[in-house]
C-alpha positions as CSV (number, residue, x, y, z in Angstrom):
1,X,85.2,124.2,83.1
2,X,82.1,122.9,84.9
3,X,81.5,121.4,88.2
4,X,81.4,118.0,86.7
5,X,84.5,118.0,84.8
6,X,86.3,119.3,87.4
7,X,84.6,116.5,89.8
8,X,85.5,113.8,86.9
9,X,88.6,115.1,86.4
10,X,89.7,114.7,90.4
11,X,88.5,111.6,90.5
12,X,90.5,110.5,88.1
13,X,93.5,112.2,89.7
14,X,92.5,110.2,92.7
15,X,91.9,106.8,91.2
16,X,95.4,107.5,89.6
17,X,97.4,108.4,92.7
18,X,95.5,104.8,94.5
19,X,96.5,102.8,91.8
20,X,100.0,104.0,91.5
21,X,100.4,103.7,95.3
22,X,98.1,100.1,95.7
23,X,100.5,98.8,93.2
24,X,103.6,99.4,95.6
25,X,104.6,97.1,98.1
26,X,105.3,98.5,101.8
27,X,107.5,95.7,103.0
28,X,109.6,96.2,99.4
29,X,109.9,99.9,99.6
30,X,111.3,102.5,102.1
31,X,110.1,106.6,102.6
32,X,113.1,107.3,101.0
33,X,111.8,105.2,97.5
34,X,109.6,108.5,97.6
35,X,110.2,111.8,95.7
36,X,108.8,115.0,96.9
37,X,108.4,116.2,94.0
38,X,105.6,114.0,92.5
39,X,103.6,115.3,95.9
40,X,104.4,118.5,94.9
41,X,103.4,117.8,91.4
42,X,99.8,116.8,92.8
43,X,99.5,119.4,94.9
44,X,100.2,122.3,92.3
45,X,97.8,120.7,89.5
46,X,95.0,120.3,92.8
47,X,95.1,124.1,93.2
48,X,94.9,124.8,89.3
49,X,91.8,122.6,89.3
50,X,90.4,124.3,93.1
51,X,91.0,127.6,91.8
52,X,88.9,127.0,88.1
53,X,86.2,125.4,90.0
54,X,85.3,128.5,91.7
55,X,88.6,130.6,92.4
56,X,88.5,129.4,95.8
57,X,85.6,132.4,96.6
58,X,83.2,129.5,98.3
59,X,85.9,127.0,99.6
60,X,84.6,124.1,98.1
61,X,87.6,124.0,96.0
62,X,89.9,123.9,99.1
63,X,87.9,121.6,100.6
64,X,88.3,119.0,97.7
65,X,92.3,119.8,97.7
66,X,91.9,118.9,101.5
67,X,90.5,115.9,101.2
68,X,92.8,114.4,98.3
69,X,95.8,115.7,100.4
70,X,94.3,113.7,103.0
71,X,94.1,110.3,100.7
72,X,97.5,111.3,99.5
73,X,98.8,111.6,103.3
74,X,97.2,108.4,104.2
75,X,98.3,106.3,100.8
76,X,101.7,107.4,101.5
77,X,102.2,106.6,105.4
């Protein structure tokens, strides 16, 4: 795969996870509404994607997992 399918495909990973999340209600839903397991879910197909972008030899892999962790961290709390 090549830089810019891996770029699209995170993208849409992200657009994904903020549209699920944007579409949830705070006031209607708890923490505990949340499975760890989706995170998980997100965070093992991140590292596939990091690791086939350049098997994490210049970090720029990591640092796009880091930053989607991030935006997961911050649409979750």
């Amino acid at each position: 795969m090549n830089k810019t399918t891996i770029f699209g495909a995170l993208t849409i990973l992200f657009f994904i996870v903020l549209g699920c999340l944007s579409s949830c209600n705070s006031n209607e839903h708890s923490t505990n509404d949340y499975k760890p397991d989706v995170v998980l879910e997100w965070n093992e197909k991140i590292m596939e994607l990091a690791i086939e972008k350049d098997g994490l030899l210049t970090l720029n892999g990591v640092r796009t997992e880091a930053m989607t962790n991030i935006a997961i961290h911050n649409a979750l709390n």
